[in-house]
C-alpha positions as a Markdown table, in Angstrom:
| # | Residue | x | y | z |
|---|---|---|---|---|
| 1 | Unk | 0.0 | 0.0 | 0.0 |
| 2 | Unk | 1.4 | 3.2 | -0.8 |
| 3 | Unk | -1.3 | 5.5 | 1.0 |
| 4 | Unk | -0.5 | 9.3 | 0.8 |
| 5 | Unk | -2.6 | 11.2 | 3.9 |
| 6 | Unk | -3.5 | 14.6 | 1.4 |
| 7 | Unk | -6.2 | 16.4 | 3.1 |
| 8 | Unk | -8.7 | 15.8 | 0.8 |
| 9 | Unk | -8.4 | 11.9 | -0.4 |
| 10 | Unk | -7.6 | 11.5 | -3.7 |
| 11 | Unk | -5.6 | 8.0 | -6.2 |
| 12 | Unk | -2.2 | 7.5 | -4.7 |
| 13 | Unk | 0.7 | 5.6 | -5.0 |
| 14 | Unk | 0.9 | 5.3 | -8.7 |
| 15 | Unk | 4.1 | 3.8 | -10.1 |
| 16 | Unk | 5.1 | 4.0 | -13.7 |
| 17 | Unk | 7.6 | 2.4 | -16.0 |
| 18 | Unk | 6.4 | -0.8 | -14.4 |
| 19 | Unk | 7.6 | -4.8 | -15.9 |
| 20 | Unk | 5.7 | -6.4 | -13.3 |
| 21 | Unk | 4.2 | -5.9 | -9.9 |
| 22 | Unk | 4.0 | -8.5 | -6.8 |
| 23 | Unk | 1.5 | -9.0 | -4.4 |
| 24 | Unk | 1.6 | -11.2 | -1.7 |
| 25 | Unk | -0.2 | -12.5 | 0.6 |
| 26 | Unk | 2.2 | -11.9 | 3.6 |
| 27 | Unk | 2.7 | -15.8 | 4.2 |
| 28 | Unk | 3.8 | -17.5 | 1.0 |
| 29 | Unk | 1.1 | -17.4 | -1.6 |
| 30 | Unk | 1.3 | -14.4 | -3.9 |
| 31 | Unk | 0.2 | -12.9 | -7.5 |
| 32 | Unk | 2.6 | -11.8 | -10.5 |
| 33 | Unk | 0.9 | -9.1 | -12.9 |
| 34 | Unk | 3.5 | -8.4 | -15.9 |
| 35 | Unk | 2.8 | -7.2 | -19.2 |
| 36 | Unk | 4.6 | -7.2 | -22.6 |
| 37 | Unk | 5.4 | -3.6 | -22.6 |
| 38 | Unk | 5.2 | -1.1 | -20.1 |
| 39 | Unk | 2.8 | -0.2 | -17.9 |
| 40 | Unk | 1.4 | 1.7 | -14.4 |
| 41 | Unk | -0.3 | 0.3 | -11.2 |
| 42 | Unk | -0.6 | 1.2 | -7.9 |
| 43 | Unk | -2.3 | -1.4 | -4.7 |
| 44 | Unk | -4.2 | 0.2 | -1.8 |
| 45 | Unk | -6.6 | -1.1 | 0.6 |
| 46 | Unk | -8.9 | 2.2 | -0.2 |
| 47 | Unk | -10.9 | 1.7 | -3.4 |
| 48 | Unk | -11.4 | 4.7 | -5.4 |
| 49 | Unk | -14.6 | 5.3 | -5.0 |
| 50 | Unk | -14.0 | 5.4 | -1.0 |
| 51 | Unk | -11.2 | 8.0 | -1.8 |
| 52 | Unk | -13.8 | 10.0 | -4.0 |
| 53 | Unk | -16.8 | 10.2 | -1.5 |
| 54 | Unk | -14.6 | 10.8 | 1.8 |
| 55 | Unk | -14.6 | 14.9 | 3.2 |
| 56 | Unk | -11.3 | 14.1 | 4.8 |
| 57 | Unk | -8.2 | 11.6 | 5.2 |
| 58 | Unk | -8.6 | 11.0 | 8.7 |
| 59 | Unk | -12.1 | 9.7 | 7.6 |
| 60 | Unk | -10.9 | 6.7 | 5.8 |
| 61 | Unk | -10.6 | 3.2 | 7.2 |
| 62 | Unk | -8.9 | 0.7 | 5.2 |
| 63 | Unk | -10.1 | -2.7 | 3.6 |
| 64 | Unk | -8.9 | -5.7 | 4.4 |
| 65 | Unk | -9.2 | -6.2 | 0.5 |
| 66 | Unk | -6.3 | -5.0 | -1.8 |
| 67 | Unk | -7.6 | -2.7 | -4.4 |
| 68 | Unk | -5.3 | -3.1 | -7.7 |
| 69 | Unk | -5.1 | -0.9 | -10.5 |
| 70 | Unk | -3.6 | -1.4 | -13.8 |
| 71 | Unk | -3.4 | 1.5 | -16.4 |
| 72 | Unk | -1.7 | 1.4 | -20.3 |
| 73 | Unk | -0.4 | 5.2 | -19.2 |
| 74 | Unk | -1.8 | 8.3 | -17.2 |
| 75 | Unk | -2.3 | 11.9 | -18.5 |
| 76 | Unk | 0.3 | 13.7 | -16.9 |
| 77 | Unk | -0.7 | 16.6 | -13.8 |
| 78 | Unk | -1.4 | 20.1 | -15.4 |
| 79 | Unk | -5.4 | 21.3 | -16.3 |
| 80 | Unk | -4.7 | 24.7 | -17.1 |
| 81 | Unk | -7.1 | 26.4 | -14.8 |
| 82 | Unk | -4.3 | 27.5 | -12.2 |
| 83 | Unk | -1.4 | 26.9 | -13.8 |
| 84 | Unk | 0.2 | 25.7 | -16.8 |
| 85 | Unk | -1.7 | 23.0 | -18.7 |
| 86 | Unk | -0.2 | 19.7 | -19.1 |
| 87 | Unk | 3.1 | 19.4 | -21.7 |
| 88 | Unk | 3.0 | 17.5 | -24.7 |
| 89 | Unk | 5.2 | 15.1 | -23.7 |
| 90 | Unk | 3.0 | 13.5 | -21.5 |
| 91 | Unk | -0.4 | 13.6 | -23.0 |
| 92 | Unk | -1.9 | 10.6 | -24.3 |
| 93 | Unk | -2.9 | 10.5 | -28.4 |
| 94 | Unk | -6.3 | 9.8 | -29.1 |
| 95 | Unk | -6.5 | 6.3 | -31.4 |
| 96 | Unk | -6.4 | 2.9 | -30.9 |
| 97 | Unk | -4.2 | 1.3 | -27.6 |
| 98 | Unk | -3.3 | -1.9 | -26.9 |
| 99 | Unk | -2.6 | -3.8 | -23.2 |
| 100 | Unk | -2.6 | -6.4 | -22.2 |
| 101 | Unk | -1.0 | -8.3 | -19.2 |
| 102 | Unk | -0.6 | -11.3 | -17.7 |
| 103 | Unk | -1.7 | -12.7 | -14.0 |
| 104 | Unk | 0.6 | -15.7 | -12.5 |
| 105 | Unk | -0.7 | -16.9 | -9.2 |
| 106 | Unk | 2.4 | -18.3 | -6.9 |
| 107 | Unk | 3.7 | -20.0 | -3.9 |
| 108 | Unk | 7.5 | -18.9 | -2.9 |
| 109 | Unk | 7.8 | -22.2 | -1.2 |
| 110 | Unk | 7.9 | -24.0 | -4.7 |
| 111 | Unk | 9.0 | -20.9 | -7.1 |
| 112 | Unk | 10.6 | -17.5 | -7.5 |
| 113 | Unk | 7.9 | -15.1 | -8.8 |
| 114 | Unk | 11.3 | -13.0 | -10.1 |
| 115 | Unk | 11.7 | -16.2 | -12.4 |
| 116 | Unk | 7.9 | -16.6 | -13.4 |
């Protein structure tokens, strides 16, 4: 989980440039998520729509669940309305997209998700 305490709650924890992401279990059962090219995730035990309806962090309770999120890419951070919109560099092309990815459920007591 990669929780960030802003004021007002809002999606967190996004990581980009991603190969593949782990998730485990905390004992010894886990899930691999890898693509073919590149991609971003983030895990939390807030879903979005928690995040979206909640006044104020200190509102939230976490899930016992572990919300995953997978995207192709994210529009980068500028909207214009109070400050420079976003660059060109790091807006995304209308058109067609493709990506996919894979899920590899595992136990470390009989494999190295690394190796999967």
């Amino acid at each position: 989980d990669q929780y960030v305490p802003y004021i007002v709650p809002q999606e967190h924890g996004n990581k980009t440039g991603l190969r593949w992401i782990i998730l485990r279990d905390g004992e010894s059962l886990g899930l691999k998520i890898s693509s073919s090219g590149l991609f971003e995730g983030s895990a939390s035990h807030f879903p979005d729509e928690l995040l979206y309806s909640t006044s104020h962090a200190f509102e939230l309770k976490p899930r016992s669940e572990t919300f995953v999120y997978l995207d192709h890419r994210q529009r980068g951070l500028g909207t214009g309305s109070c400050g420079p919109d976003t660059l060109d560099k790091y807006l995304i092309s209308s058109g067609n997209h493709h990506f996919d990815f894979l899920l590899r459920p595992f136990d470390v007591r009989n494999s190295n998700p690394i190796d999967l």
